[in-house]
C-alpha positions in Angstrom: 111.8 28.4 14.1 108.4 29.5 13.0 106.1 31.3 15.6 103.7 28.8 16.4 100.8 32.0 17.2 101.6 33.2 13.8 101.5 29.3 12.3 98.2 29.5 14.3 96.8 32.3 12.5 98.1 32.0 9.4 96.6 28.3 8.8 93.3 29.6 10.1 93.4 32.5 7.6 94.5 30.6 5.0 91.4 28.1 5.7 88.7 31.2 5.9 89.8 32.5 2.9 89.5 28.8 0.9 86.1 29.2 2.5 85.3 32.1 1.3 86.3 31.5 -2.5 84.5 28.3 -1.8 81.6 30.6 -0.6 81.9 33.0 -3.7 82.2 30.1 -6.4 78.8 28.6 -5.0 77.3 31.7 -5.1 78.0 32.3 -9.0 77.1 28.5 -9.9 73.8 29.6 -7.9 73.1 32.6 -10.2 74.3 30.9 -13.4 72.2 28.1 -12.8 69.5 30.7 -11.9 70.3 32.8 -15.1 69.9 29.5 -17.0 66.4 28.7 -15.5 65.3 31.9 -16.3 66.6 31.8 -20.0 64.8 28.2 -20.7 61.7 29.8 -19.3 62.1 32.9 -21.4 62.3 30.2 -24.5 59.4 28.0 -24.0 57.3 31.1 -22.8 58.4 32.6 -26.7 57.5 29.3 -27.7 54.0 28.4 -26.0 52.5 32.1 -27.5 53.9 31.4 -31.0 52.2 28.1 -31.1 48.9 30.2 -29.4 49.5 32.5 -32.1 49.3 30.0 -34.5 45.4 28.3 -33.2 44.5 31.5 -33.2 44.8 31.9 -36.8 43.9 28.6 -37.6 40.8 28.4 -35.6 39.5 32.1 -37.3 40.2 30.1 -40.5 38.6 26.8 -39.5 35.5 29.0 -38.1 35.2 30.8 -41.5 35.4 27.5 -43.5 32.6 25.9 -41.3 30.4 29.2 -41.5 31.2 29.2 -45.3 30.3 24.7 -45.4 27.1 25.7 -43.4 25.6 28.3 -45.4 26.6 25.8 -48.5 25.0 23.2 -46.9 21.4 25.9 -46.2 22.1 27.1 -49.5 21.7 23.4 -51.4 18.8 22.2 -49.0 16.8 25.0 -49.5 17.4 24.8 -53.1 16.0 21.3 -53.3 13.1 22.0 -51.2 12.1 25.0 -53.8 12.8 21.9 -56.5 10.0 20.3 -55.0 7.4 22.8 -54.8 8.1 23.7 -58.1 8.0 20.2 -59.6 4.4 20.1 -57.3 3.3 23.4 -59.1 4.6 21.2 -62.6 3.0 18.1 -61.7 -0.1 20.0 -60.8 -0.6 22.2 -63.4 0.0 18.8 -65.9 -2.8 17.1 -63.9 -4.9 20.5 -64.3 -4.6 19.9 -67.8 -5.3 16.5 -68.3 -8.4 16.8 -65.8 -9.9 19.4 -68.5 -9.0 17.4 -71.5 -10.5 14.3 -70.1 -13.7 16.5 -68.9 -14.1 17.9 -73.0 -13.6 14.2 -73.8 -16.2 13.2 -70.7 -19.1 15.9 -72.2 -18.3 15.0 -76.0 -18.5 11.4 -75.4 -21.9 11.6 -73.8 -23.2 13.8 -76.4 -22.3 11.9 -78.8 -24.1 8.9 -77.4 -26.8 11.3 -75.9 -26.3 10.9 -72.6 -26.8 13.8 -69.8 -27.8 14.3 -66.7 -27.0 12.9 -63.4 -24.4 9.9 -65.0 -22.3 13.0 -67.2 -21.9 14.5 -63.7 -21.0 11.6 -61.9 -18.3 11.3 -64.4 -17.1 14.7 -64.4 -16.6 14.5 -60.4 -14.9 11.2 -61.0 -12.4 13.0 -63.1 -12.4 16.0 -60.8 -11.5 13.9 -58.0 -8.6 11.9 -59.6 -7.5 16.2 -59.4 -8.2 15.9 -55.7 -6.4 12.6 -54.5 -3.5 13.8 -57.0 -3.3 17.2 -55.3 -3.7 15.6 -51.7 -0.7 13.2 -52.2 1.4 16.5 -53.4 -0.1 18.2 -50.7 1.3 15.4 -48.3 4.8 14.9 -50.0 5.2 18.6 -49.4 4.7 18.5 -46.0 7.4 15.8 -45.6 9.5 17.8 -47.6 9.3 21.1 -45.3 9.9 18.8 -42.7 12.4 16.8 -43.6 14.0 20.7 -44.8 13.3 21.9 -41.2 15.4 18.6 -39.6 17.9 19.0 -41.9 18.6 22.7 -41.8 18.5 21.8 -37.5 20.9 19.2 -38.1 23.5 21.5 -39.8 22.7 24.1 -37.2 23.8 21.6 -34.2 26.6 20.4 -35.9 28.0 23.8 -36.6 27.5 24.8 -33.1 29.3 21.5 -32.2 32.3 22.0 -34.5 32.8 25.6 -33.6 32.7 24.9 -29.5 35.6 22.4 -30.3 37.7 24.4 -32.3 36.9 27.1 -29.4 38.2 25.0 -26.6 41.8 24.6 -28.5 42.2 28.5 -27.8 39.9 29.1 -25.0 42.2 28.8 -22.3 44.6 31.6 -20.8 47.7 31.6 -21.9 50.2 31.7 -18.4 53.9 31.7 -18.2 55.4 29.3 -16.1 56.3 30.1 -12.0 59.6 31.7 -12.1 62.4 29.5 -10.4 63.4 30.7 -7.1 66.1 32.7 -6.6 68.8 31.6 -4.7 69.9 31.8 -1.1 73.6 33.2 -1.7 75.9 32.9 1.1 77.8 35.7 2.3 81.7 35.9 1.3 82.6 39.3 3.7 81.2 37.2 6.4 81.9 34.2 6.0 86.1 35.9 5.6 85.5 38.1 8.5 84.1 35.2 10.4 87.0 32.9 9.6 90.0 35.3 10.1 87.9 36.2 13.6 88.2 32.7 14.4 91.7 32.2 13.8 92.9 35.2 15.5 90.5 34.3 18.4 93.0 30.5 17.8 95.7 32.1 17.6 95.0 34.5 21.0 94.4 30.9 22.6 97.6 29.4 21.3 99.4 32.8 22.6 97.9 32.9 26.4 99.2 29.2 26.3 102.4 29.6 25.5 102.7 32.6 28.1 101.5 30.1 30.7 103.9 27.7 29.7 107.1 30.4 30.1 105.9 31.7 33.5 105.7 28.1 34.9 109.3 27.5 34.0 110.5 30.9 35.1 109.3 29.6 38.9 110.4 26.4 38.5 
């Protein structure tokens, strides 16, 4: 017949040691699932500065094709406000003419028919100031022209800025890593043993003082 303080101890050793190994086998699906946080983190941290990487490169490209568009777009408007001056220097110098010519034919006219005085001179300005209203239109249209050049030339300076503060906002912001996962509260195996085997010896103590009891009561009896 089996000792029942040894059957005591034995089935509370046997139970702190399943603890125990229970103990032990949470701890390592603790750290494995720990391990594993840690390695997906690792991966989308590779991940996130690749892609970062990656605006960066395109916004220095995007930047130097809208400096490049910009300066194209100075480039044409300032070629077609020097169009118009010149065309103004063109027209004006072709009005220039035509005022002279059209003075010889003013002064030959009237000496032909004998005429001098105040009514050759009144034709002469005449002519002269067909020159005048021509050069004050030109004069006019050149001014809208510098203007409109000036507008223009602000409106591509605005829309540059705009263009470049959005492309800036894609890369603008610090790159962080996310929080790393918390590491895990692991249980302790020697204790949790040493606490188990203490508490079936401390059972199987209990068991033993009873039995002792038990065999001195019948001893008297």
């Amino acid at each position: 017949m089996c000792d029942p303080v040894v059957g005591s101890f034995a089935s509370g050793a046997m139970g702190a040691i399943g603890s125990a190994a229970e103990a032990s086998r949470a701890n390592k699906a603790a750290q494995r699932n720990y391990e594993h946080k840690l390695k997906i983190r690792e991966r989308k941290w590779m991940m996130d500065t690749s892609l970062f990487k990656t605006k960066v490169v395109q916004f220095d490209k995007n930047i130097s094709e809208m400096n490049l568009a910009a300066q194209k777009a100075y480039t044409e408007s300032q070629k077609n406000l020097n169009d118009v001056f010149t065309q103004a220097m063109l027209d004006h110098s072709t009005d220039f003419k035509n005022m002279l010519e059209a003075e010889g034919m003013i002064e030959a006219g009237a000496a032909e028919r004998g005429v001098r005085g105040a009514s050759v001179s009144k034709m002469i300005n005449m002519n002269l100031a067909k020159l005048g209203l021509a050069n004050s239109a030109r004069s006019r249209a050149l001014t809208q022209s510098q203007y409109a050049f000036n507008l223009g030339n602000e409106r591509i300076r605005n829309q540059l800025i705009s263009d470049k503060n959005t492309e800036w906002s894609k890369v603008s912001m610090q790159l962080v890593p996310d929080m790393e996962p918390v590491e895990p509260v692991k249980r302790n195996v020697g204790l949790t043993l040493f606490t188990g085997l203490a508490g079936a010896a401390f059972d199987a103590w209990g068991a033993s003082g009873g039995e002792s009891s038990k065999i001195s009561n019948d001893g008297d009896n």
